[in-house]
Structures are given as C-alpha cells and as structure tokens.
C-alpha positions as CSV (number, residue, x, y, z in Angstrom):
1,X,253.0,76.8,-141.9
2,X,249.6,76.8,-143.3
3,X,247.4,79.9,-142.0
4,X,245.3,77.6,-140.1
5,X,248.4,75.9,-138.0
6,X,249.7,79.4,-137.4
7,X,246.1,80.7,-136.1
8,X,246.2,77.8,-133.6
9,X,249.9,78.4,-132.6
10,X,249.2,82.2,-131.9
11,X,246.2,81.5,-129.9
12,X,248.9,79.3,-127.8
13,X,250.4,80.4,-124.3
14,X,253.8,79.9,-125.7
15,X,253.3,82.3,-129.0
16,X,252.7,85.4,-126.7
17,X,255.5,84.8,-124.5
18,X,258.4,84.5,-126.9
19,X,260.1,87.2,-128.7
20,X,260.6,91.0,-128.7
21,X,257.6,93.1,-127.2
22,X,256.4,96.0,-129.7
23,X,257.3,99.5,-128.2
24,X,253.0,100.1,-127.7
25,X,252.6,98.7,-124.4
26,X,250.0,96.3,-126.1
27,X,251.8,93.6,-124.2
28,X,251.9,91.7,-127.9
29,X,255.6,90.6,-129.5
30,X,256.7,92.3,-133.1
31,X,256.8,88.4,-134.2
32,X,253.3,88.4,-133.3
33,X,252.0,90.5,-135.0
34,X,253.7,89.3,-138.0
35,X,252.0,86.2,-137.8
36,X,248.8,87.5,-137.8
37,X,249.7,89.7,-140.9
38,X,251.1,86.3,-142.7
39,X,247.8,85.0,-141.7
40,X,245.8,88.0,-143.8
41,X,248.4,87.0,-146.4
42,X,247.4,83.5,-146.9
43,X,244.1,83.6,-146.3
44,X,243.7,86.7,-149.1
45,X,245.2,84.3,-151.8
46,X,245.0,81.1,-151.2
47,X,246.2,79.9,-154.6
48,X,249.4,81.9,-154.2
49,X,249.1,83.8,-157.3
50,X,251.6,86.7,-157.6
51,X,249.9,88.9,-159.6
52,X,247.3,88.8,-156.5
53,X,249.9,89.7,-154.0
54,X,249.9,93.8,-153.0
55,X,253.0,95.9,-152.8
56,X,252.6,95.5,-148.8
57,X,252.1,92.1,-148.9
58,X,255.2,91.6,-150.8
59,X,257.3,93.9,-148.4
60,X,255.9,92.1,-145.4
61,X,256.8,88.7,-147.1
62,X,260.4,89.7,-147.4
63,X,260.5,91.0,-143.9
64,X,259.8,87.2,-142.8
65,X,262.1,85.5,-145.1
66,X,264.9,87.7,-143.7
67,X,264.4,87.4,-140.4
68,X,263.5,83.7,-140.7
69,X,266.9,83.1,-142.8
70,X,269.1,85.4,-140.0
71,X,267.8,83.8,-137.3
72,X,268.2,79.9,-138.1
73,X,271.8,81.0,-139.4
74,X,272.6,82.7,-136.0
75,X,271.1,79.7,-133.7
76,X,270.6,75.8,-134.3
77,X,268.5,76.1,-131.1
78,X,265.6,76.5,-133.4
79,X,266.1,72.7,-134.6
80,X,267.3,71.3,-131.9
81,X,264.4,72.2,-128.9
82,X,261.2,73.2,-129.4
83,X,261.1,74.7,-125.7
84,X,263.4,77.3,-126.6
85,X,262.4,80.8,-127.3
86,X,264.5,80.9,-130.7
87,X,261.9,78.0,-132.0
88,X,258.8,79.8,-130.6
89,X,260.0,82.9,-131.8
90,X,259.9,81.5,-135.1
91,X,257.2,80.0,-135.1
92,X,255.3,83.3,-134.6
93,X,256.6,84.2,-137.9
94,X,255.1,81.6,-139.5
95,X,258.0,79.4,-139.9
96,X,258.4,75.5,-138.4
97,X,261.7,74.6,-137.9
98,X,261.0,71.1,-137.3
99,X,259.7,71.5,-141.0
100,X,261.9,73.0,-142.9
C-alpha cells in the first residue's frame, strides 16, 4: 500500500478494531501502530533508496515482512473476505491482500 492508502485505511472504523491491542491501555492495536510507523517510512524516502533507509527503519521493515508472510501462510481468510479480522489486520500493516 502506498503511504497515502494506508493513512486513509487507519483513519477507518475497521483499522482500530482489528488486531491485538498494545499492553498501554492506549486502546490502539500493535498492527496499528505499525502502520503509522510504515507511514514515516515511506513518506521519509519516497524514492526507496536504501542507502536512505536507517538501522530502525530497516528492523521495522523486516518486522512487517514477517508477520505479513506468517500470517497469509497461516490463513487464506485474508484473500478470501475482506470483512474478516485476518484481512483488516493486515491491512494495518500496510499490506493488501486483494493486491498481492
């Protein structure tokens, strides 16, 4: 998702009410927050230049990819219904399964 389709989706109902909730008591979901740190991402280097990419950015890059990759191997929900928490839930972390 581009960082402009994944600031709409987490300014959606359905983005805060899917996933696990952080241990704060904020209220937000871990996958939430995610998104808005893939939205720093993006928006920091547009082009995508590597050499442009911090240490943290990188960590947090490889954080999505794995859960992203687990989670669509652990449930075809994801593709199949868009109404289900697995797609919403991955959504947050920046990833479209109808997409993909």
């Amino acid at each position: 998702m581009s960082a402009k389709e994944l600031k709409g989706w987490l300014g959606s109902d359905d983005s805060t009410g899917s996933g696990w909730s952080k241990d704060d008591g904020s209220g937000e979901t871990i996958g939430h927050e995610s998104g808005r740190k893939i939205i720093k991402i993006l928006s920091a280097n547009p082009q995508k230049d590597p050499q442009k990419y911090s240490a943290e950015q990188i960590g947090h890059m490889r954080k999505v990819v794995s859960y992203c990759k687990r989670h669509l191997a652990q449930e075809e929900t994801a593709k199949r219904n868009t109404d289900s928490k697995s797609y919403k839930s991955l959504k947050n972390w920046g990833h479209d399964a109808l997409k993909g």
